[in-house]
Each structure stands twice: as C-alpha cells, then as structure tokens.
C-alpha positions as CSV (number, residue, x, y, z in Angstrom):
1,X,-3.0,-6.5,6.2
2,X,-4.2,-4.8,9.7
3,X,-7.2,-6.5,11.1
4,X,-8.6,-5.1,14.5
5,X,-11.1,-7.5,16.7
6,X,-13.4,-6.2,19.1
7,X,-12.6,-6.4,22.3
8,X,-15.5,-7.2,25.2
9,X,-16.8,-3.6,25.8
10,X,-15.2,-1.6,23.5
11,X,-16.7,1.2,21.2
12,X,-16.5,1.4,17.5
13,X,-14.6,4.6,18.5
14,X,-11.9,3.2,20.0
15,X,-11.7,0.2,17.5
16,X,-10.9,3.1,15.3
17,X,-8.4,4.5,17.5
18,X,-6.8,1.4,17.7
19,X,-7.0,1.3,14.1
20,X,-5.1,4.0,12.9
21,X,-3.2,3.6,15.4
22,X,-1.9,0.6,14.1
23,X,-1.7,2.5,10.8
24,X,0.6,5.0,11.3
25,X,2.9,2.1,13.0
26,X,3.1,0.3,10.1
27,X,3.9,3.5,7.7
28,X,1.0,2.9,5.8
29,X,-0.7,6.7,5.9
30,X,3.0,8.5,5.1
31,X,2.8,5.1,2.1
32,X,-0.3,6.5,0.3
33,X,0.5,10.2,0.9
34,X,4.0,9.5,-0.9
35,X,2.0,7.7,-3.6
36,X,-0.6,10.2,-3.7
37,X,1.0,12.1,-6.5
38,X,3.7,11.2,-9.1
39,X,6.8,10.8,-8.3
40,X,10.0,11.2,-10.4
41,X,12.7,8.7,-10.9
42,X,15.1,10.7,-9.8
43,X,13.0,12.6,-7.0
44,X,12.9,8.7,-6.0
45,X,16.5,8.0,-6.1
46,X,17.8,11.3,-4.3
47,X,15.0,10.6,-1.4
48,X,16.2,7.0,-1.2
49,X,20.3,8.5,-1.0
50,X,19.0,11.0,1.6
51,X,17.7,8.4,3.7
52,X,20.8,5.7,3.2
53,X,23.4,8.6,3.6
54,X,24.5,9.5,6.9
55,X,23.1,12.8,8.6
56,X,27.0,13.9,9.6
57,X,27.9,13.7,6.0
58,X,27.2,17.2,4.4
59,X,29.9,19.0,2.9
C-alpha cells in the first residue's frame, strides 16, 4: 500500500504529484489497465513467454 505524508509546506497538488508518482513506480496503473478487461488464459501465457524469452531470440 502507497501512503504519502505531508510534508511542511507542501500543496495537495504536489502530494498528488508525488502520489502518482509513486504509482507508476510500483506498476500499479499499467496493473489495473491490464486487469481492466478480460484476459485469456492463453493471451496470459504467450505475454508471460514474451516477457521471459529473450528479445535476440526470433526466428
């Protein structure tokens, strides 16, 4: 869980900055866009062998 504290002086803007800043670190925004929408099994497992499989190895 992302918490953000206040800091001395600091806007609710750039709490939010901060925020989503955070967000986007952690993965969480491309997380929910994935999960968004259905997803197939195998959609799921050729995206997971795409990202485990080398880039060098295509043909």
């Amino acid at each position: 869980m992302i918490k953000v504290k206040a800091r001395s002086g600091e806007s609710i803007q750039q709490m939010m900055k901060r925020f989503k800043k955070m967000c986007e670190k952690e993965g969480l925004i491309k997380d929910i866009k994935r999960q968004s929408y259905y997803e197939k099994p195998s959609e799921k497992r050729r995206r997971r062998m795409r990202k485990t499989r080398p880039q060098g190895d295509r043909y």
